[in-house]
RODO-2510 file (C-alpha; in nm, 4 decimals, decimal comma):
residues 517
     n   res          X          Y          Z
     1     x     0,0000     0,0000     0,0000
     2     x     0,1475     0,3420    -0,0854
     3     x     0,2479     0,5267     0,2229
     4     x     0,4249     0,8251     0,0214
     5     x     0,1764     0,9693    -0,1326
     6     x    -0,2270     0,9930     0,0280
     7     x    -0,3349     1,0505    -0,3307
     8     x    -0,2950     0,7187    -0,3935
     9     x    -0,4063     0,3809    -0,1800
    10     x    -0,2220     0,1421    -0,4029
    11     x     0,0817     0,2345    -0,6162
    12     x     0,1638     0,0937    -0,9642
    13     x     0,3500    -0,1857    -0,8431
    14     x     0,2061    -0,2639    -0,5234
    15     x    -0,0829    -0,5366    -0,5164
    16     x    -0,3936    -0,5137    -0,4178
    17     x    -0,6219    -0,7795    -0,2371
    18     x    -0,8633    -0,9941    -0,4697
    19     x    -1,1391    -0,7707    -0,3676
    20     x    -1,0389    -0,3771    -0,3917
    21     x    -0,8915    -0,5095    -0,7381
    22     x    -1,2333    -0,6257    -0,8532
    23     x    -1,3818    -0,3277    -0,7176
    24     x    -1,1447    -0,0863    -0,8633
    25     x    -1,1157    -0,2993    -1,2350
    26     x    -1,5022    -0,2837    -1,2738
    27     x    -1,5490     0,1390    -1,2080
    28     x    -1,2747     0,1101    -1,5268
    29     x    -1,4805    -0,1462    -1,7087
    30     x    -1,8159     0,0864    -1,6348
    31     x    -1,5921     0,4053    -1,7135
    32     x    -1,5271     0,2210    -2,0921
    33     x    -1,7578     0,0002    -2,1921
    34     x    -1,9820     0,2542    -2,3413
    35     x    -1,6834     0,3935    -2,5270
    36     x    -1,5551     0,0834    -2,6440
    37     x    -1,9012    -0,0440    -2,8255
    38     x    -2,0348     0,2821    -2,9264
    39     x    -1,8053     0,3644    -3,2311
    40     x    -1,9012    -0,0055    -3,3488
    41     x    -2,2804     0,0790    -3,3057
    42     x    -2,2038     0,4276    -3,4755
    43     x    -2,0492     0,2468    -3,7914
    44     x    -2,2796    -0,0510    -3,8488
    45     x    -2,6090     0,1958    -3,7906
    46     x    -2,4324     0,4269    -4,0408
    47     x    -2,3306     0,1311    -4,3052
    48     x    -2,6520    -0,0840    -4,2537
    49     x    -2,4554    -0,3789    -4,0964
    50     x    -2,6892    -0,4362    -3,8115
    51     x    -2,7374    -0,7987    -3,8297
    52     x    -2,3532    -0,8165    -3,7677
    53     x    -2,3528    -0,5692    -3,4650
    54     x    -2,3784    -0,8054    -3,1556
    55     x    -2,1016    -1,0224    -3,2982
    56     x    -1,9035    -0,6878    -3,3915
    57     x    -1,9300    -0,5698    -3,0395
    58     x    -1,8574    -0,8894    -2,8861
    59     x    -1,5268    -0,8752    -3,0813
    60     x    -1,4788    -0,4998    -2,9932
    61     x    -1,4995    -0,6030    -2,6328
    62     x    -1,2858    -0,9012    -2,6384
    63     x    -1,0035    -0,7191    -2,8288
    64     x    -0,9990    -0,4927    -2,5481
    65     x    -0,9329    -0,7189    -2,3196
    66     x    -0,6193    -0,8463    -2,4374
    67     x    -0,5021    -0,4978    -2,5816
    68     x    -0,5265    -0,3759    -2,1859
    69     x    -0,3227    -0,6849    -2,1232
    70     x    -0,0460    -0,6323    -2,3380
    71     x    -0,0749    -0,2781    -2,2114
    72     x    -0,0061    -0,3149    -1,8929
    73     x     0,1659    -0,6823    -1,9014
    74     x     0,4684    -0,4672    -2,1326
    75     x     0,5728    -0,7326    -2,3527
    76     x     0,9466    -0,6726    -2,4492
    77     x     0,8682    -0,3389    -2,5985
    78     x     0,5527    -0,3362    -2,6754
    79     x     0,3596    -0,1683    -2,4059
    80     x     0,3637     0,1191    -2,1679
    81     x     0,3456    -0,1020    -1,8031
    82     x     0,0694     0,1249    -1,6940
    83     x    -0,3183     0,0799    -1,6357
    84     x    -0,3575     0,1769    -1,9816
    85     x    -0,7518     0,0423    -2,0889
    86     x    -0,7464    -0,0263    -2,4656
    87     x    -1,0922     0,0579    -2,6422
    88     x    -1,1788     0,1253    -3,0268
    89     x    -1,1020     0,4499    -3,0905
    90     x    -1,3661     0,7619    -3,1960
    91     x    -1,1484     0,9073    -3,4023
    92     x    -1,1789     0,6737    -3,6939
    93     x    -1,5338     0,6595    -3,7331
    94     x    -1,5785     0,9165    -3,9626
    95     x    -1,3412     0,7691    -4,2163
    96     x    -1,4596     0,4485    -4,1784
    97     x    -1,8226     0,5438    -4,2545
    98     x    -1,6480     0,7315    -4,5681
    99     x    -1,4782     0,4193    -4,6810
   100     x    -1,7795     0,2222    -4,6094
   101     x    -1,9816     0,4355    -4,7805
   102     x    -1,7866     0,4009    -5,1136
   103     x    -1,7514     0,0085    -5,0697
   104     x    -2,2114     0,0563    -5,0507
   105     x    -2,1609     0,3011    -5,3558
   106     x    -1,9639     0,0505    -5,5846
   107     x    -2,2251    -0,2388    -5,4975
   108     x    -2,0132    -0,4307    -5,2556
   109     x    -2,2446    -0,6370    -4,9747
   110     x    -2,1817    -0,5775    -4,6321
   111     x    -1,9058    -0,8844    -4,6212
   112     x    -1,7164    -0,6715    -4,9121
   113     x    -1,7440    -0,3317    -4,6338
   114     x    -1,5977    -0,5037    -4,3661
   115     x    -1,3177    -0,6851    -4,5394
   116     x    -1,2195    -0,3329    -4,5763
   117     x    -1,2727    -0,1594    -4,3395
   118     x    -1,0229    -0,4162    -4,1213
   119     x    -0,8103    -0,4543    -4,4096
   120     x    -0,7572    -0,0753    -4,3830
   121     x    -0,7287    -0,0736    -3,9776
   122     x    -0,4737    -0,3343    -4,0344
   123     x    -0,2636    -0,1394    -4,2671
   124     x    -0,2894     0,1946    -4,0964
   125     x    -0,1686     0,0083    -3,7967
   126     x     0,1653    -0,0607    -3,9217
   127     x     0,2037     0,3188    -3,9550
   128     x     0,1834     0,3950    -3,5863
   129     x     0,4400     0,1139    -3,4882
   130     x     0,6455     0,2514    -3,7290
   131     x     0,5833     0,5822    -3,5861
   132     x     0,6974     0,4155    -3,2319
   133     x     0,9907     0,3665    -3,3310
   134     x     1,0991     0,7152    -3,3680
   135     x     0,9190     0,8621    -3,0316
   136     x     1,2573     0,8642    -2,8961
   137     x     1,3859     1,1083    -3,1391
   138     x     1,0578     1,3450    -3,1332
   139     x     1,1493     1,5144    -2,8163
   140     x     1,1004     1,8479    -2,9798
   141     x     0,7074     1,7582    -3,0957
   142     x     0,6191     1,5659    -2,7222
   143     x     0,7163     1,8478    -2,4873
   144     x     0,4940     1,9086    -2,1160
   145     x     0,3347     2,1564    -2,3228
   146     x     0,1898     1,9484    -2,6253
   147     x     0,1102     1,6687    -2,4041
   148     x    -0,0569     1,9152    -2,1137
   149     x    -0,2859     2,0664    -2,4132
   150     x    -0,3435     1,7282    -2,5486
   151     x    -0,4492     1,5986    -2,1955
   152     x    -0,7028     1,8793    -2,1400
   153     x    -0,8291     1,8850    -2,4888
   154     x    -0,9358     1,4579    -2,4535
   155     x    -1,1046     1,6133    -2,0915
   156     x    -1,3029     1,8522    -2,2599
   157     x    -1,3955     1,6480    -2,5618
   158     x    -1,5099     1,3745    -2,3095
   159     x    -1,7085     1,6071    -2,0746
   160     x    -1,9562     1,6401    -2,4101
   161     x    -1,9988     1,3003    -2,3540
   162     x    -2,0939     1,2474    -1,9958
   163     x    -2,2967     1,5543    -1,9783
   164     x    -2,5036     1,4089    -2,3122
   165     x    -2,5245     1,0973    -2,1115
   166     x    -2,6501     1,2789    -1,7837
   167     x    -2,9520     1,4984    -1,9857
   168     x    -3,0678     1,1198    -2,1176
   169     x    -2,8131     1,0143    -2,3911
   170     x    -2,8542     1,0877    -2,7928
   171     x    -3,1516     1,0834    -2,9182
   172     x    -3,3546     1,0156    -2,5568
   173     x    -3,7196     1,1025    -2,5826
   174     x    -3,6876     1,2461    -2,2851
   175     x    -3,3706     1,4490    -2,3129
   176     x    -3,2875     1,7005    -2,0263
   177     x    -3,5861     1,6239    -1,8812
   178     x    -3,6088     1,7138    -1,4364
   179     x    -3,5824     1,3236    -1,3561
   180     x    -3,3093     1,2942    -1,5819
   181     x    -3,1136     1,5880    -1,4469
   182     x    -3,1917     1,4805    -1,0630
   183     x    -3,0441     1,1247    -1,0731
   184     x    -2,7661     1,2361    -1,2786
   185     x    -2,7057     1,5353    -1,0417
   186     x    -2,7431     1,3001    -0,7318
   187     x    -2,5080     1,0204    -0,8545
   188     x    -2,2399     1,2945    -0,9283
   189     x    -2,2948     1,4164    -0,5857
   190     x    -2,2579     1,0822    -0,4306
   191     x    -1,9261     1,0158    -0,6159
   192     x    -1,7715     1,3140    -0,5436
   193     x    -1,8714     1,3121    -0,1191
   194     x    -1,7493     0,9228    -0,1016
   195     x    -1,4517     1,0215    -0,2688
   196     x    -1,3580     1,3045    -0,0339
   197     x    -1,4023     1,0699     0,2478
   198     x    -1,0913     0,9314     0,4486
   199     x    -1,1972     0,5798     0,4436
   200     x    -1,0185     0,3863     0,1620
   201     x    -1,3286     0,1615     0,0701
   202     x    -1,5467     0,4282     0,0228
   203     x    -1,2965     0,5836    -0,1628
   204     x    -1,2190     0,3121    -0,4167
   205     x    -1,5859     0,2168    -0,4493
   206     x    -1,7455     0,5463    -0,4809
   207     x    -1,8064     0,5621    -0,8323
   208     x    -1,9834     0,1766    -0,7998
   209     x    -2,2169     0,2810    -0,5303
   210     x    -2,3209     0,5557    -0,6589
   211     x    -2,3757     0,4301    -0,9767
   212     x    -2,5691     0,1525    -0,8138
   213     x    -2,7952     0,3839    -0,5808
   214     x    -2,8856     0,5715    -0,9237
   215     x    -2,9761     0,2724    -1,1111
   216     x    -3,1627     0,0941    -0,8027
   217     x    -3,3860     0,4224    -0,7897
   218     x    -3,4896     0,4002    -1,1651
   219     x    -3,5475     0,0166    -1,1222
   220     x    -3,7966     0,1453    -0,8597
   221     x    -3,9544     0,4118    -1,0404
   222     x    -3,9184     0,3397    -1,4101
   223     x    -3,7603     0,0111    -1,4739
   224     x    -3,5045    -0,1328    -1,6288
   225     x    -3,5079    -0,2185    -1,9947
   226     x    -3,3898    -0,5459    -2,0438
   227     x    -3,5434    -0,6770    -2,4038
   228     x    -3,2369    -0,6587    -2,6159
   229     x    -3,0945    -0,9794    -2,3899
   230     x    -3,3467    -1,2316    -2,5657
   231     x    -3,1507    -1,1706    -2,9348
   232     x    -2,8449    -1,1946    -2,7556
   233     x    -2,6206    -1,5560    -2,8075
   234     x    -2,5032    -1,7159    -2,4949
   235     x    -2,1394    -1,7289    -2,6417
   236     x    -1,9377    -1,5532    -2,9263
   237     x    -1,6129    -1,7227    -3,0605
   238     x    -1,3214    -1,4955    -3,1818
   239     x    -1,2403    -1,5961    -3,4821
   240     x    -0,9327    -1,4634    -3,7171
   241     x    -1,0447    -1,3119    -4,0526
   242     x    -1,4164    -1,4076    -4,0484
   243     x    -1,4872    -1,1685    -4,3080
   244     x    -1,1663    -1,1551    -4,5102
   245     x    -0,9336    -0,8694    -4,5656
   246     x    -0,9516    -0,6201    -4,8743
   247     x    -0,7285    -0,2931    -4,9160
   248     x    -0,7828     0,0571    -5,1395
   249     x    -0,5435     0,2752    -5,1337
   250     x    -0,7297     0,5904    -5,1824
   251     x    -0,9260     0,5007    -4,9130
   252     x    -0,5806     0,4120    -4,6382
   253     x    -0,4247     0,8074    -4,6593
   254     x    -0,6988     0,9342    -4,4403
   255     x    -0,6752     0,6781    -4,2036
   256     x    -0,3030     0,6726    -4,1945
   257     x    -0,3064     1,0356    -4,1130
   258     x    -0,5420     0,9796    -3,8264
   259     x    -0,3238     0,7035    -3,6868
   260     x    -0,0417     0,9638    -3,6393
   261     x    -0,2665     1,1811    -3,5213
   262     x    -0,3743     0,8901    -3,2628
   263     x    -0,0230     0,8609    -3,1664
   264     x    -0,0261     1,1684    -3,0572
   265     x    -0,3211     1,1757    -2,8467
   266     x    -0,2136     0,8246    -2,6865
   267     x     0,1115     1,0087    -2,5758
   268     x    -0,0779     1,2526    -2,3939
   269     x    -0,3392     1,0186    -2,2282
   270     x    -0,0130     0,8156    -2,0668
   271     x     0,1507     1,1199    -1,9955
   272     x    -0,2003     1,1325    -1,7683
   273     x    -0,1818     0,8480    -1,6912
   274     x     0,1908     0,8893    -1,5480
   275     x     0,0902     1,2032    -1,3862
   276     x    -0,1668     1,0483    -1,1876
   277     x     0,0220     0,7673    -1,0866
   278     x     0,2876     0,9405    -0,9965
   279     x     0,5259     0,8360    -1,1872
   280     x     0,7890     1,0622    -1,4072
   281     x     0,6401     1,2589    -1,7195
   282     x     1,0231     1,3674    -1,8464
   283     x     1,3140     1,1858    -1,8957
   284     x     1,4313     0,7997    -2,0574
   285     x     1,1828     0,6204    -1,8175
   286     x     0,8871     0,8335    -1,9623
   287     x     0,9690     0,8032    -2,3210
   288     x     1,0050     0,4544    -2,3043
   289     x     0,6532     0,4355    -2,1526
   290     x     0,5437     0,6367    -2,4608
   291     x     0,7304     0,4627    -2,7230
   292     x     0,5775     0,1145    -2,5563
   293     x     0,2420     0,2439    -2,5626
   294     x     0,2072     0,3390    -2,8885
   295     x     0,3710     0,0625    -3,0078
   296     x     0,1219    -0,1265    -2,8159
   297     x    -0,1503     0,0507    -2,9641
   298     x    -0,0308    -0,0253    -3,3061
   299     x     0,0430    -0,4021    -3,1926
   300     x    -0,3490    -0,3997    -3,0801
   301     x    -0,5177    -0,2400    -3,4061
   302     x    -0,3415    -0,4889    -3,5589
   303     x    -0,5411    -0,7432    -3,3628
   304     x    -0,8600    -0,5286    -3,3618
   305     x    -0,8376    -0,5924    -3,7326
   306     x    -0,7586    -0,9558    -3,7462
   307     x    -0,9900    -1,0389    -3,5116
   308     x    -1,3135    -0,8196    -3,6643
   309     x    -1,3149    -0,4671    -3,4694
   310     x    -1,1996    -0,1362    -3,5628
   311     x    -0,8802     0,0404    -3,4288
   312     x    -0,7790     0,0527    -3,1221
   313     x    -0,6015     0,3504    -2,8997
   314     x    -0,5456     0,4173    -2,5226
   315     x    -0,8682     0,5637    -2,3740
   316     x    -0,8333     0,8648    -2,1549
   317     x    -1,1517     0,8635    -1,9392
   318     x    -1,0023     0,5483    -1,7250
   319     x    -0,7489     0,8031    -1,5871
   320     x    -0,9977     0,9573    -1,3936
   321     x    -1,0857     0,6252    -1,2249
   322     x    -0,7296     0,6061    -1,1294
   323     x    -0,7512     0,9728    -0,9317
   324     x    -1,0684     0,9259    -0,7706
   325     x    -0,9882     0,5747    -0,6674
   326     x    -0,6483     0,5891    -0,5802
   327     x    -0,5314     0,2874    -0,6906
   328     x    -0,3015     0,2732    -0,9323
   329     x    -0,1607    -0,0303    -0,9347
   330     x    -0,0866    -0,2932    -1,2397
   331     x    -0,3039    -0,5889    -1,1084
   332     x    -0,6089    -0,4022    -1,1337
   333     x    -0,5157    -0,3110    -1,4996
   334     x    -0,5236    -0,7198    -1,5214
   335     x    -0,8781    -0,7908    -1,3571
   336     x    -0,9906    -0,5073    -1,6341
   337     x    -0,8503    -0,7263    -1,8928
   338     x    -0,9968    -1,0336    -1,8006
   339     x    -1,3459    -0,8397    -1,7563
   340     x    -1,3567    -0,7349    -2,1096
   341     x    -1,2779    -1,1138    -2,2584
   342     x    -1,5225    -1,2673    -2,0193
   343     x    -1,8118    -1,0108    -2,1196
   344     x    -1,6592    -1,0365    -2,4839
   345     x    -1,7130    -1,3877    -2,4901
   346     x    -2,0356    -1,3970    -2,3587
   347     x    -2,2723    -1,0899    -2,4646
   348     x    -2,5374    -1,1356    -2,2527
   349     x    -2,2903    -0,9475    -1,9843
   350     x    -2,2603    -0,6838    -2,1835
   351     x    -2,6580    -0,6849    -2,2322
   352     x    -2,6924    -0,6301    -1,9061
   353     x    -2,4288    -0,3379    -1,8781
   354     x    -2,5749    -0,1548    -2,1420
   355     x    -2,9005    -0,1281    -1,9849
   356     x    -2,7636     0,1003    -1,7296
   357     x    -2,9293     0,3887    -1,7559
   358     x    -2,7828     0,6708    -1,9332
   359     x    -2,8165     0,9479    -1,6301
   360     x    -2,6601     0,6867    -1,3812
   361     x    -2,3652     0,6849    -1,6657
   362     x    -2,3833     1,0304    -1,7615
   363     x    -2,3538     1,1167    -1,3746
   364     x    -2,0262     0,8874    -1,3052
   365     x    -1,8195     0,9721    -1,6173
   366     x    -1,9108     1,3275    -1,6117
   367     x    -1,6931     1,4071    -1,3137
   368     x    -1,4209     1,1613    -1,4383
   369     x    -1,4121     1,2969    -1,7515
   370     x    -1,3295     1,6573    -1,5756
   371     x    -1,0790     1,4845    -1,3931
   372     x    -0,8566     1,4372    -1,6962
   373     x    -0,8973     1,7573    -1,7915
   374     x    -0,7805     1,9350    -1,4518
   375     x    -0,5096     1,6431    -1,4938
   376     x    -0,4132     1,8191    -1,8135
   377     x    -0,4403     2,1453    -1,6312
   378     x    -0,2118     2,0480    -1,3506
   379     x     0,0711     1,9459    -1,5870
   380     x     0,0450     2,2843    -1,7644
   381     x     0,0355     2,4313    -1,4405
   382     x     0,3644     2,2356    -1,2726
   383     x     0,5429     2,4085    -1,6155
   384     x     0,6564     2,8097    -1,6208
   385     x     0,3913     2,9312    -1,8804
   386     x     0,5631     3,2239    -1,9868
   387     x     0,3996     3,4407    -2,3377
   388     x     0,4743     3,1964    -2,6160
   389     x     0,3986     2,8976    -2,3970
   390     x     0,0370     3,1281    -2,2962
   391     x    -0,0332     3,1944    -2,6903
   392     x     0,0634     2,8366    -2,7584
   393     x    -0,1971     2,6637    -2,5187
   394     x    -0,4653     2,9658    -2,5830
   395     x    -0,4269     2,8766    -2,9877
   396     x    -0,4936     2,5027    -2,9079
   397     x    -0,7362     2,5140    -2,6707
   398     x    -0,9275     2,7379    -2,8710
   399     x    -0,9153     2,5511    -3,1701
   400     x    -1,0525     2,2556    -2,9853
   401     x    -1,3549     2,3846    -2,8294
   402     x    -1,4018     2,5848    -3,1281
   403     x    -1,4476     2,2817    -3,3593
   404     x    -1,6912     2,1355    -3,0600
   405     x    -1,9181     2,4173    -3,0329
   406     x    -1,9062     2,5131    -3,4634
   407     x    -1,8261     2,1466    -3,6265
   408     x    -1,9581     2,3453    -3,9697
   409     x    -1,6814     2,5850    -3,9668
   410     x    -1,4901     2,2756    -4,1461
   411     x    -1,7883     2,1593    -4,3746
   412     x    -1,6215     2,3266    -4,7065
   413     x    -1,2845     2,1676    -4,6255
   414     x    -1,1816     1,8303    -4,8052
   415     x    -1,3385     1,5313    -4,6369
   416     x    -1,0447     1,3601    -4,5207
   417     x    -0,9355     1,7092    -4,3531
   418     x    -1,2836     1,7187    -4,2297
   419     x    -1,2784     1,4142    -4,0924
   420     x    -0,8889     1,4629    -3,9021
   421     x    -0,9574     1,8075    -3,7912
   422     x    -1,3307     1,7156    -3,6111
   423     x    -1,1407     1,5570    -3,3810
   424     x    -1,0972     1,7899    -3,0634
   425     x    -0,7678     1,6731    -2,9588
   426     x    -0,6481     1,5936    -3,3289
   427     x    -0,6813     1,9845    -3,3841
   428     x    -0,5065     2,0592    -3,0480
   429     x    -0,2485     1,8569    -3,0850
   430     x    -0,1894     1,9585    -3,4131
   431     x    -0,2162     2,3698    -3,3324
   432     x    -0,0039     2,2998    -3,0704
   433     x     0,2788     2,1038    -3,2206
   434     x     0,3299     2,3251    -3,5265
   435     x     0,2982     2,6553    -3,3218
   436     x     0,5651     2,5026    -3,0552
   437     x     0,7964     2,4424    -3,3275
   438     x     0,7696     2,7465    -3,5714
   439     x     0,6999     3,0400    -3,3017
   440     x     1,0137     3,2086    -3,2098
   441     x     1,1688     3,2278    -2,8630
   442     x     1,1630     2,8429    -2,7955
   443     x     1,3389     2,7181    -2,4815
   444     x     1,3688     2,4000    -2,2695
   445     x     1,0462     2,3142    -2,1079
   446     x     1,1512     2,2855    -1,7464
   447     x     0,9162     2,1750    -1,4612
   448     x     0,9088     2,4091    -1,1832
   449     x     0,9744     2,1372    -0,9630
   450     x     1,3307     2,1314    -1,1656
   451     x     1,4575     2,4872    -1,0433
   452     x     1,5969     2,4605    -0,6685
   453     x     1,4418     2,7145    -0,4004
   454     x     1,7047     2,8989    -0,2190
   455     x     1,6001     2,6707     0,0694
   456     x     1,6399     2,3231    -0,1336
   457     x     2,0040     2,4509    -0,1776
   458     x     2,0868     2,4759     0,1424
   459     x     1,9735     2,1710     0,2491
   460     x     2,0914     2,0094    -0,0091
   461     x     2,4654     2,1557     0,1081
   462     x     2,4110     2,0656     0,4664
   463     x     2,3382     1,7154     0,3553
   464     x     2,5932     1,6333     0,1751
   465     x     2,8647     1,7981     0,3957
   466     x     2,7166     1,5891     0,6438
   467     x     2,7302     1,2729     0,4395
   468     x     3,0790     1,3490     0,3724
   469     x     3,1976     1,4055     0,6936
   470     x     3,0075     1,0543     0,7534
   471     x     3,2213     0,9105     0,4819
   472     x     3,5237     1,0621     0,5785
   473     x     3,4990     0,9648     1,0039
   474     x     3,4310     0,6244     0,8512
   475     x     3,6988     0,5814     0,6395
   476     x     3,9314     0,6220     0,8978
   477     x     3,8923     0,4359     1,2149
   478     x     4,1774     0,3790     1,4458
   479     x     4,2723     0,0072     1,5464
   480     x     4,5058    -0,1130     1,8341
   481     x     4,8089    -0,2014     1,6194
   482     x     4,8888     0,1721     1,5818
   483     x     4,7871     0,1456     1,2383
   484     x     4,4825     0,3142     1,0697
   485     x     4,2163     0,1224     0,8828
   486     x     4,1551     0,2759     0,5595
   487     x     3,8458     0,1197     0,3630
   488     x     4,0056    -0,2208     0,4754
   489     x     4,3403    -0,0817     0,3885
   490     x     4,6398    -0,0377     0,6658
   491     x     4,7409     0,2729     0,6971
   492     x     5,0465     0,4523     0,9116
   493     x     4,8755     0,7197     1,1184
   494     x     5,1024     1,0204     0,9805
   495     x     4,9588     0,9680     0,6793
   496     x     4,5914     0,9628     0,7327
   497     x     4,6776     1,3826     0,8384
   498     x     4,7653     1,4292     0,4732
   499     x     4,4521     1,2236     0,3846
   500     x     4,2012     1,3666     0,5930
   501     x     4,2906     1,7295     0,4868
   502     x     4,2627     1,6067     0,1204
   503     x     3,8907     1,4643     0,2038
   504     x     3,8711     1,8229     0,3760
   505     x     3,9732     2,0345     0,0825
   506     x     3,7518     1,7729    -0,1583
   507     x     3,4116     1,8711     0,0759
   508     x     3,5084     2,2332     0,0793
   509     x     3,5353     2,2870    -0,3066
   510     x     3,2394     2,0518    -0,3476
   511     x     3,0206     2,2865    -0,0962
   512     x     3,1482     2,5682    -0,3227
   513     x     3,0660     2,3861    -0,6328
   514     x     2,7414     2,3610    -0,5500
   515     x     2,6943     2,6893    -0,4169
   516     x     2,8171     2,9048    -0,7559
   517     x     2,5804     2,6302    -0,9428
***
């Protein structure tokens, strides 16, 4: 249990009981499942694959599972070793609809539109593990600046979300209606007093309970709505290439783009990820977190389209769960894992879980969407934002709420630069990287944290004097054979004078070294 830090009950490598891992790997699963089968919904509705939907999801779900594995297993390289949830990514459906779309135009049956649709998540997934391989070498595009924009950008573009969710969801008949607002309102409330409080198991199961008090009140006064589990199969078999594999290469260069693009965004949803778990956002250990991750992503859109989903990317909303929880740890990133297979594999689970009513969701994912973005906030924050670095994150920010609140400020622009730059956190990233890079006056990003207090240095001199003089009394320790013991060594006494004042003169100049520094 993590006694350093009273953020966080459980650290990333400390592990949990069976229980407060269950607990804690099922908020995730409710924090994701919607986002994991609603792009798959969004695409077969749009395409007019319905009759292939419950398999499709099954598939979506099951993928996730072991993409959250690999995740947080870290495989050799591929991986970032964090509670990274893997889902199918929203940032694809557009251009998937569009390739679709032209697949219906040209006659092809449904089979023919998903052949390539994971033909093309297939190949566009070999262009963001090739992309991995150079993360290293990008230190100039993934500063604390990019990835604190990117961060807050993937919080705001979420809180749409939850806050659709709490009025009723899309589409409700009775959107933003008073009942609606109330239970949403009340599980929020719920959440956020549990989590405040200083007992660990309310803590960690906050977002459950209340989640469950908001859905036992509608089972009391509405009921739940439970038909879609009768069309439902008990089991669903993963199965490699049920549908074949078909490639057009007009069709890939949007969806290559967007992979970058993805890269990008999955470097600032670990860097969140890191932040929260408290583990270092600059230096070798954090780029080789990065570099892992999005090679893992690209390892697990390459399963996503052998196994009959869409791609995959590191979600962003599960990094809330991690905050408000406090556990952080690895094992829990497991349990998630083995939740999504087992509800993969059997879809009458996930029947049941999507009958939760949209409120009750809307309510729990609304605050831990915020999360992420005061996440993103607090890494901006921990950074000196001096006037470029201000006119930098002002650009970005507003070019992703702008796009949010006026989508048809892009409708006369190509439709594959449509389709890139509707994505929120695409266009942040993207304003921020090429402002960062072309406006003048560019400097190291330093933390805060990384410039010593006058205080910090004068501790830090007392210390090591201190430690020195340890070293030095230690070194030289008298014996009864007239002789001086000298780190095992023998040593006349007139000697150990000339000795000791060179250990002397070595602490002085040190002391003075680190003063002028």
């Amino acid at each position: 249990m993590s006694s350093g830090n009273s953020e966080l009950i459980y650290d990333l490598h400390d592990s949990p009981a069976f229980l407060p891992s269950l607990t804690a790997a099922f908020q995730h699963l409710l924090a994701s499942f919607v986002g994991v089968i609603t792009p798959t919904l969004i695409v077969t509705s749009s395409l007019g694959l319905s009759e292939y939907t419950p398999y499709l999801i099954s598939m979506a779900l099951f993928v996730s599972g072991v993409g959250t594995a690999i995740q947080t297993k870290r495989i050799g390289p591929v991986g970032s070793g964090l509670v990274a949830i893997q889902g199918t990514s929203f940032a694809f459906i557009s251009a998937l609809i569009l390739a679709g779309s032209q697949v219906k135009a040209n006659g092809g049956t449904p089979e023919d539109i998903l052949a390539l649709l994971f033909g093309l998540t297939m190949a566009g997934a070999s262009v963001e593990i090739v992309f991995s391989l150079f993360v290293d070498r990008l230190k100039r595009i993934i500063t604390p600046l990019t990835t604190g924009i990117v961060i807050t950008a993937i919080g705001l573009s979420l809180i749409n979300v939850g806050m659709t969710d709490l009025a009723g969801g899309f589409n409700a008949s009775d959107f933003a209606s008073t009942d609606n607002l109330t239970v949403g309102l009340g599980v929020l409330l719920i959440i956020v007093f549990l989590n405040a409080s200083s007992n660990h198991w309310l803590r960690l199961s906050a977002i459950f309970i209340g989640m469950a008090i908001g859905a036992t009140y509608i089972a009391f006064t509405k009921g739940l709505d439970f038909s879609g589990l009768s069309s439902l199969s008990i089991v669903a078999i993963p199965t490699p290439f049920t549908f074949g594999i078909a490639f057009d290469i007009n069709l890939f260069l949007p969806i290559a783009l967007i992979y970058l693009f993805s890269a990008i965004e999955t470097a600032g949803d670990l860097t969140a990820n890191s932040l929260f778990c408290k583990q270092p956002v600059s230096g070798p250990v954090y780029l080789r977190r990065i570099k892992g991750g999005i090679l893992g992503d690209g390892v697990n859109s390459l399963l996503a389209g052998i196994f009959n989903t869409f791609p995959n990317t590191t979600f962003g909303q599960n990094n809330g769960v991690i905050q408000l929880t406090g556990i952080a740890s690895r094992k829990v990133g497991f349990f998630v894992a083995g939740l999504f297979v087992f509800i993969g594999c059997f879809p009458v689970v996930g029947g049941v879980l999507q009958a939760i009513p949209k409120p009750v969701l809307g309510g729990a994912t609304l605050v831990m969407f915020a999360m992420v973005a005061v996440g993103g906030l607090k890494l901006l924050a921990s950074y000196a934002l001096d006037r470029r670095s201000s006119l930098v994150t002002a650009c970005a920010l507003g070019m992703a709420i702008g796009v949010m609140m006026v989508p048809q400020a892009l409708a006369e622009l190509p439709n594959w630069l449509e389709n890139i730059l509707l994505s929120p956190v695409t266009s942040a990233g993207l304003t921020a990287v090429i402002l960062d890079l072309t406006l003048p006056g560019r400097t190291s990003h330093k933390s805060k944290n990384e410039t010593p207090s006058e205080n910090q240095l004068q501790n830090a001199k007392r210390e090591k004097a201190t430690r020195q003089g340890k070293q030095s009394s230690n070194a030289f320790h008298a014996d009864n054979t007239g002789f001086e013991v000298n780190n095992g060594r023998d040593v006349p006494k007139p000697i150990t004078a000339i000795l000791g004042t060179h250990h002397r003169q070595d602490a002085a100049f040190s002391l003075y070294s680190a003063k002028t520094r």
